[in-house]
ROTI-878571 format. One record per residue (C-alpha): residue number from 1; residue in one letter; x, y, z. Coordinates in pm, 1 decimal, decimal comma. Layout:
BEGIN
+-----+----+----------+----------+----------+
:   i : aa :        u :        v :        w :
+-----+----+----------+----------+----------+
: NUM :  a :        X :        Y :        Z :
...
+-----+----+----------+----------+----------+
//
This chain:
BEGIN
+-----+----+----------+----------+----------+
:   i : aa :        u :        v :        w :
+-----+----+----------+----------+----------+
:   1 :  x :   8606,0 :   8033,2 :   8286,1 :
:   2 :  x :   8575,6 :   8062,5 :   8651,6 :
:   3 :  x :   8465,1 :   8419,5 :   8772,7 :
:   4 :  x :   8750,1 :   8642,5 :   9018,8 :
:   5 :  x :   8768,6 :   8492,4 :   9389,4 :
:   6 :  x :   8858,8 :   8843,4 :   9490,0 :
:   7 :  x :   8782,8 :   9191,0 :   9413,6 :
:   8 :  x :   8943,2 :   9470,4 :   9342,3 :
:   9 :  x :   8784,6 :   9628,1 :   9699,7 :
:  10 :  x :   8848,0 :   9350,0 :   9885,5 :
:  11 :  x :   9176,7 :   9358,1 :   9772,2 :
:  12 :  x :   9224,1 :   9737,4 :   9876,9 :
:  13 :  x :   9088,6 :   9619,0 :  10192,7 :
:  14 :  x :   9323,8 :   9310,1 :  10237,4 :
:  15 :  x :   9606,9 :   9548,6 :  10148,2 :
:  16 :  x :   9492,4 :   9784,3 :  10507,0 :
:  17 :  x :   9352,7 :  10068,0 :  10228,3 :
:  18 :  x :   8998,4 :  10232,1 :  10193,9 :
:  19 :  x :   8805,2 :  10009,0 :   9988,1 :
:  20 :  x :   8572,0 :  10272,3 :   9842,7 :
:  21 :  x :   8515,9 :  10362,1 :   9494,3 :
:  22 :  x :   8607,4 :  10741,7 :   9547,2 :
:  23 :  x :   8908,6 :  10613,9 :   9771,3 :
:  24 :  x :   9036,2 :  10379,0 :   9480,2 :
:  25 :  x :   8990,4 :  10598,3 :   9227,4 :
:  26 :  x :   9182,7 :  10853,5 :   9420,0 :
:  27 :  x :   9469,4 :  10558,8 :   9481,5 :
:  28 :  x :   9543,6 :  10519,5 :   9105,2 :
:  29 :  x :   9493,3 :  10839,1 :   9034,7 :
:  30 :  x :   9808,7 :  10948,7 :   9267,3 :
:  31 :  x :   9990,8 :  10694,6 :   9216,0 :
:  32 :  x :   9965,8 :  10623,4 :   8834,1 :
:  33 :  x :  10127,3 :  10586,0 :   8578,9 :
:  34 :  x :  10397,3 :  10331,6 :   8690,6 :
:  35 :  x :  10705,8 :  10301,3 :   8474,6 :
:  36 :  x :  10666,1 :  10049,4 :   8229,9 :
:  37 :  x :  11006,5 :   9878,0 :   8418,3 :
:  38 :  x :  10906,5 :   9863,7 :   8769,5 :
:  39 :  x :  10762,3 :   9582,2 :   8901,1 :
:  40 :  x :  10374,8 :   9642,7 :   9100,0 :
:  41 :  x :  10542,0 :   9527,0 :   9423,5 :
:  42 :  x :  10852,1 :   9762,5 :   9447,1 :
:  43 :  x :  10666,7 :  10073,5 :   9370,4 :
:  44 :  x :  10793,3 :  10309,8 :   9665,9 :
:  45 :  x :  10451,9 :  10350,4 :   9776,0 :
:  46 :  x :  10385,1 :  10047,8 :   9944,1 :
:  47 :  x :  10519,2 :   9890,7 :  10288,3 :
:  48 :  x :  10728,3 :   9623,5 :  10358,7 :
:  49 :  x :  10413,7 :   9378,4 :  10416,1 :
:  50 :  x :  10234,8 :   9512,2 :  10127,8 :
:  51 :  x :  10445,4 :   9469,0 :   9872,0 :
:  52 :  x :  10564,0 :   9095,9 :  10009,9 :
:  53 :  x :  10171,6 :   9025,5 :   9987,2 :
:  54 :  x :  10173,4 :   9124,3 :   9662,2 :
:  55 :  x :  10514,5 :   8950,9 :   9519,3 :
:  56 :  x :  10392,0 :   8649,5 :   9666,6 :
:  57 :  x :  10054,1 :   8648,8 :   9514,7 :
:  58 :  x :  10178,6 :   8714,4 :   9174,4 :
:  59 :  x :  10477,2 :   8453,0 :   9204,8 :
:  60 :  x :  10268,6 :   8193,7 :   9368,2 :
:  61 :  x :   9974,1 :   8246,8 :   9102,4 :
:  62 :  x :   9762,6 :   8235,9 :   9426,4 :
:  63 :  x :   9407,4 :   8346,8 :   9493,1 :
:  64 :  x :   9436,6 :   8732,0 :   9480,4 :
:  65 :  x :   9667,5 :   8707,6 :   9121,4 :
:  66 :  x :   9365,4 :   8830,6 :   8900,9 :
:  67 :  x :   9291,7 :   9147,5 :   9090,0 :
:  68 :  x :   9656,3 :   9229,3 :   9155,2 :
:  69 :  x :   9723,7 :   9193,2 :   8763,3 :
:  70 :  x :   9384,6 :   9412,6 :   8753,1 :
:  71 :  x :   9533,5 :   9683,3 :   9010,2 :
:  72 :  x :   9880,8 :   9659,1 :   8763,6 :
:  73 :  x :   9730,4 :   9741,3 :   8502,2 :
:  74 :  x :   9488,2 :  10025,9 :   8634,2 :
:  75 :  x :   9820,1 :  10156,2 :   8805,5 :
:  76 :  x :  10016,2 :  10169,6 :   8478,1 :
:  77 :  x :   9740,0 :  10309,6 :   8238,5 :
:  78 :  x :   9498,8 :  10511,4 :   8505,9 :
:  79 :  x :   9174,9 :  10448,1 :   8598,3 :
:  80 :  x :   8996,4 :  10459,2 :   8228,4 :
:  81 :  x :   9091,1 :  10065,8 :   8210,7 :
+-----+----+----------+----------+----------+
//
């Protein structure tokens, strides 16, 4: 099994947020737990851009799907994942 292409930093970066542990951790923290319904993308905390970025990622099963399935997951349990 091939290793991630991306991170979960470099996707915080890629997505115009601080990258930094503290600064991720702080993310989910705030923003968690999403409802088990809503789909990552049209969480009301994201722009326009952002959320097309990550709709297309996770329809396309492109490069960054891995770490946005990682960030779903982290956003619907917390950070303990």
């Amino acid at each position: 099994m091939e290793s991630p292409t991306h991170s979960l930093p470099s996707l915080f970066k890629q997505l115009g947020l601080d990258n930094d542990p503290v600064s991720i951790d702080q993310f989910i923290a705030t923003h968690s737990p999403l409802k088990p319904e809503l789909h990552l993308a049209d969480a009301f905390f994201w722009t326009q851009s952002q959320a097309d970025f990550l709709r297309g990622e996770i329809l396309d099963d492109a490069d960054w799907a891995e770490v946005v399935d990682q960030l779903d997951v982290m956003l619907r349990k917390g950070r303990g994942v």
